[in-house]
MDAnalysis code that builds the backbone (N, CA, C; Angstrom):
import MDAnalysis as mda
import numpy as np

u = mda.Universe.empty(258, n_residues=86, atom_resindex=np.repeat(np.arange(86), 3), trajectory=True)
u.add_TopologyAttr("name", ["N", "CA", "C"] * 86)
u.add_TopologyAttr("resid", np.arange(1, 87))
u.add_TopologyAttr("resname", ["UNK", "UNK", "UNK", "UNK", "UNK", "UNK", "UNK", "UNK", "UNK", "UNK", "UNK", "UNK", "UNK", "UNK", "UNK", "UNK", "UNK", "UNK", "UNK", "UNK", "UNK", "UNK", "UNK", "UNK", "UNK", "UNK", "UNK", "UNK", "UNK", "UNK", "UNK", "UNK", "UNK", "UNK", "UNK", "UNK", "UNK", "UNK", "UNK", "UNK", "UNK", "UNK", "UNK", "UNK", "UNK", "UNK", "UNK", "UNK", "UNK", "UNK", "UNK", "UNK", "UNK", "UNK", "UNK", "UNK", "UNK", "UNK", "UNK", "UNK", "UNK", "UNK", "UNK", "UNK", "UNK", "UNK", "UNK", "UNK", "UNK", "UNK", "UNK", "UNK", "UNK", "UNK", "UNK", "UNK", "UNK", "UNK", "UNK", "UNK", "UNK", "UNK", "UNK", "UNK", "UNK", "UNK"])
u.atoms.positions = np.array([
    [-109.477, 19.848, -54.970],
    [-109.147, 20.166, -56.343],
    [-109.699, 21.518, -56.732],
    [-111.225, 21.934, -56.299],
    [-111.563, 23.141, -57.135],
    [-112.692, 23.390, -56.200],
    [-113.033, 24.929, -56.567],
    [-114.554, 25.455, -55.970],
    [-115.552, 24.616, -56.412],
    [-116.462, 24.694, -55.758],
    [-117.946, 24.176, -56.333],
    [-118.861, 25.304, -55.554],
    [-118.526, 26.176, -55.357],
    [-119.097, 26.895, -54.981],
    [-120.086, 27.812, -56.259],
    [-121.320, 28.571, -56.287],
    [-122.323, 28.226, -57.271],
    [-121.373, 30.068, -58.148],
    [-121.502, 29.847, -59.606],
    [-120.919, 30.563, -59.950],
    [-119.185, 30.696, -60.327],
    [-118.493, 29.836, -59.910],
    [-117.399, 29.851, -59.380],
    [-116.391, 28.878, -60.639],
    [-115.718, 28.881, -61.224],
    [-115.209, 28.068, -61.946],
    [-113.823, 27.051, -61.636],
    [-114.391, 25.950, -61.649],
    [-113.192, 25.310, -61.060],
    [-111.499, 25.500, -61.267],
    [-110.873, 25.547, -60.050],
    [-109.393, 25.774, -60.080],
    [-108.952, 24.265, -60.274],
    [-107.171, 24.395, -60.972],
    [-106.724, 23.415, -61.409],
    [-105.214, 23.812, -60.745],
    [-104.604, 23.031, -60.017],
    [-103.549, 22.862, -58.966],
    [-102.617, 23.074, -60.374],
    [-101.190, 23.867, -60.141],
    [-99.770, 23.036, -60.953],
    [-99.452, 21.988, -61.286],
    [-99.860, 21.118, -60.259],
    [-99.554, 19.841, -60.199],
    [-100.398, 18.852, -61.272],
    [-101.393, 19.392, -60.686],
    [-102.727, 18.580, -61.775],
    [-102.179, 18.697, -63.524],
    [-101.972, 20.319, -63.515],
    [-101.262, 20.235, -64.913],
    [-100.259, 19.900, -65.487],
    [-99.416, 19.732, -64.677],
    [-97.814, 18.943, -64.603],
    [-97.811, 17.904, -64.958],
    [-99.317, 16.798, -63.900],
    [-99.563, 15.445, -64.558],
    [-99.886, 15.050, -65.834],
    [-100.673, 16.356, -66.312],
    [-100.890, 15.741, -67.626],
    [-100.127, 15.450, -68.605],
    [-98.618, 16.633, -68.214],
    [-97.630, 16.041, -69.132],
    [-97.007, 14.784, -68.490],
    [-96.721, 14.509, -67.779],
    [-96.265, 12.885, -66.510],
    [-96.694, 12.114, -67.603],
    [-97.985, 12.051, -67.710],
    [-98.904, 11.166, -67.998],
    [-98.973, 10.645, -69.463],
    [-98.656, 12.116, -70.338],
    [-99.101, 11.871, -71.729],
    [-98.124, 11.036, -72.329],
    [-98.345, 10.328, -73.451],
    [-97.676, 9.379, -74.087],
    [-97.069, 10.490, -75.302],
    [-97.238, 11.710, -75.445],
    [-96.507, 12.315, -76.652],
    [-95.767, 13.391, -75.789],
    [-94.734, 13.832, -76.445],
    [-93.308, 14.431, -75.251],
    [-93.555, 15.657, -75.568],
    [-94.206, 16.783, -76.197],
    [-94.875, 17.818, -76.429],
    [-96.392, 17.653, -76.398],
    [-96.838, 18.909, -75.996],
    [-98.439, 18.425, -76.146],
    [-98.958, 20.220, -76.625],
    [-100.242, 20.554, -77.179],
    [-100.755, 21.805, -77.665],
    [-101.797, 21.993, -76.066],
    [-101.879, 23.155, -76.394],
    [-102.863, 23.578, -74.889],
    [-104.279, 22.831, -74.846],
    [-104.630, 22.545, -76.430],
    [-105.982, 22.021, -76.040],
    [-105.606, 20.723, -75.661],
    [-104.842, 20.184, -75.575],
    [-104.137, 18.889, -75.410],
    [-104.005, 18.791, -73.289],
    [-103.921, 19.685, -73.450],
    [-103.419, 19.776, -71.878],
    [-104.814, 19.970, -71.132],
    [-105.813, 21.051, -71.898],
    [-106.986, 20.805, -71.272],
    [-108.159, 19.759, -71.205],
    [-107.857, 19.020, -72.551],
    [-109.083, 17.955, -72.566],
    [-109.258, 17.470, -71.059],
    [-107.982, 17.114, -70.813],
    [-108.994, 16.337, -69.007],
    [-109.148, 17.168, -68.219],
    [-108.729, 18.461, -67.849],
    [-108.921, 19.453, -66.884],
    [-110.340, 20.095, -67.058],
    [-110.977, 20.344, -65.649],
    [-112.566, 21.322, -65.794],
    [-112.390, 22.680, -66.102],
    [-111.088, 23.041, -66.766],
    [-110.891, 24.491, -67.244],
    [-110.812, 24.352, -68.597],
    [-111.043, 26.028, -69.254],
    [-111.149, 25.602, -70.626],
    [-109.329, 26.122, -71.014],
    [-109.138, 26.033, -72.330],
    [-108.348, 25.811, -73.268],
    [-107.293, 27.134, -72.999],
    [-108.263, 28.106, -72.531],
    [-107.951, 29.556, -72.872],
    [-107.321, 29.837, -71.052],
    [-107.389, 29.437, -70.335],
    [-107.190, 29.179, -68.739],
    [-106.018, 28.695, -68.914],
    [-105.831, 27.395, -69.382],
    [-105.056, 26.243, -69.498],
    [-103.835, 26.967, -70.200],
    [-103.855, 27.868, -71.208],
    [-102.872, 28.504, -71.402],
    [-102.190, 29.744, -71.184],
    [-102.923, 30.363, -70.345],
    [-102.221, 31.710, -69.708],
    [-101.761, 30.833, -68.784],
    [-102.188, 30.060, -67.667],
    [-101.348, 28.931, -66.677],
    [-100.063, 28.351, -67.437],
    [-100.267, 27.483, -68.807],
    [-98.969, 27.224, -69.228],
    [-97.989, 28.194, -69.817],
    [-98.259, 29.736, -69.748],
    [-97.816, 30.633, -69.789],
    [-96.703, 30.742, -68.556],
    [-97.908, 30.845, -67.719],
    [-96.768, 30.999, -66.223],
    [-95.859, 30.479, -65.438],
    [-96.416, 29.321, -65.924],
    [-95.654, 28.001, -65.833],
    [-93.899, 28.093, -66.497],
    [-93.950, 28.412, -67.695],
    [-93.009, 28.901, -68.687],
    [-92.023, 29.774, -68.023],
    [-92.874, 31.058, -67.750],
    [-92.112, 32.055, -66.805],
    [-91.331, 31.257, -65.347],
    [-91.943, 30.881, -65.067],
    [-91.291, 30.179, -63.383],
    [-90.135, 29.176, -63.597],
    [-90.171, 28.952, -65.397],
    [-89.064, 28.323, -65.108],
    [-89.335, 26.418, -65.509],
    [-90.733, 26.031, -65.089],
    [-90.505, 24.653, -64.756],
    [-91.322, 23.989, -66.346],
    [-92.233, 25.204, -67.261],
    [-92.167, 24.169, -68.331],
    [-91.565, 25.246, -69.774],
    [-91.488, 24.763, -70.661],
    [-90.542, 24.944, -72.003],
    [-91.769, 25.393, -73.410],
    [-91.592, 26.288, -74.245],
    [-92.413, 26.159, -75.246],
    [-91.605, 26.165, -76.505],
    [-92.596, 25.745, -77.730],
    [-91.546, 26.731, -79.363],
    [-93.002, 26.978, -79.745],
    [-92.952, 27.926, -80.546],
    [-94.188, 28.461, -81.221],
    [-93.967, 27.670, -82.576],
    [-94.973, 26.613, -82.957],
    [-95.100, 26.046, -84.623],
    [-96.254, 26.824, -85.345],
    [-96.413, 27.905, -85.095],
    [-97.250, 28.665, -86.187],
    [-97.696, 29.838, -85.724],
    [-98.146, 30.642, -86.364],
    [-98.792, 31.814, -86.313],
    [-99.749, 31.573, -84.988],
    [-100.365, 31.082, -84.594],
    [-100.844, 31.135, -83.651],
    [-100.760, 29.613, -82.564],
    [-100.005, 28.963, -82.860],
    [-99.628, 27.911, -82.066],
    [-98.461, 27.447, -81.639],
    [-98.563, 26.768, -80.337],
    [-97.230, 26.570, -79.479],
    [-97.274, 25.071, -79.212],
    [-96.300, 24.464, -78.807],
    [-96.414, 22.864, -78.484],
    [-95.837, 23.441, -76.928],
    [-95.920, 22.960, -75.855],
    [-95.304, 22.951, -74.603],
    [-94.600, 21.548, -74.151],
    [-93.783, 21.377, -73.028],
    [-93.185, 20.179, -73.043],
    [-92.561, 20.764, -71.752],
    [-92.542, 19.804, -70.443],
    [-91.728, 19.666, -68.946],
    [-90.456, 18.629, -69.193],
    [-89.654, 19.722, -69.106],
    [-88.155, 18.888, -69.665],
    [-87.972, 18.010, -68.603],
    [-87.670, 16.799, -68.427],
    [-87.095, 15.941, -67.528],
    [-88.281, 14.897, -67.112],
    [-89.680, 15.172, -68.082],
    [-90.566, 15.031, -67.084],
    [-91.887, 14.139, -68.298],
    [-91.454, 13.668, -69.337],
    [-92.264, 12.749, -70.239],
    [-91.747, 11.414, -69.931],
    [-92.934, 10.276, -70.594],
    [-92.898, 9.214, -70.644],
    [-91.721, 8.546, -71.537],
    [-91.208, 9.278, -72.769],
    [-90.514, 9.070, -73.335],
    [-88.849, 9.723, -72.971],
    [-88.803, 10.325, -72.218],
    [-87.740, 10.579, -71.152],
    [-87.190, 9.393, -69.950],
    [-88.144, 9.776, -69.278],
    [-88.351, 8.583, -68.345],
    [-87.807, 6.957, -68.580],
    [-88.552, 6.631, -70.172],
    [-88.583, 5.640, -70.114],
    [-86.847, 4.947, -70.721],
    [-85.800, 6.048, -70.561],
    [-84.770, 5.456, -71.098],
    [-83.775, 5.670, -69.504],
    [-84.699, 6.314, -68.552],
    [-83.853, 6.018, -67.464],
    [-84.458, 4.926, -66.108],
    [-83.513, 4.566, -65.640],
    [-83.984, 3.815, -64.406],
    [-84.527, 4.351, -63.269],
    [-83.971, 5.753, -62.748],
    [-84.125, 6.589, -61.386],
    [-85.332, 7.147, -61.997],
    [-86.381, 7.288, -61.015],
    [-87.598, 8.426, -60.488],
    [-87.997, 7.702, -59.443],
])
């Protein structure tokens, strides 16, 4: 999962962050939302869901002057849960 090497701040896989939307029970989530379980902070967590954005595989809208909700289209609980296939 991450360095532990002394000094070093733990890395967080795509995937790891991907799960958290898998996982979450609300079909948008805010960045601090995405970091509570990750060992990165808030501010990490969103230049990543930045890039993420860019590549294509997650979605944003900006709801305010300084805030965004993010969301992996195809890829919430409340998606999911109206189809049979995964």
């Amino acid at each position: 999962m991450g360095s532990d090497g002394p000094g070093r701040k733990p890395t967080v896989s795509d995937e790891e962050i991907l799960a958290v939307f898998e996982n979450a029970n609300d079909p948008v989530l805010m960045a601090t939302e995405v970091a509570e379980p990750l060992p990165i902070g808030r501010r990490a967590v969103y230049n990543r869901l930045q890039s993420l954005e860019e590549d294509g595989i997650l979605k944003s809208k900006k709801t305010g002057a300084r805030s965004s909700v993010w969301w992996y289209p195809g890829y919430t609980k409340t998606e999911n849960s109206d189809s049979s296939s995964n």
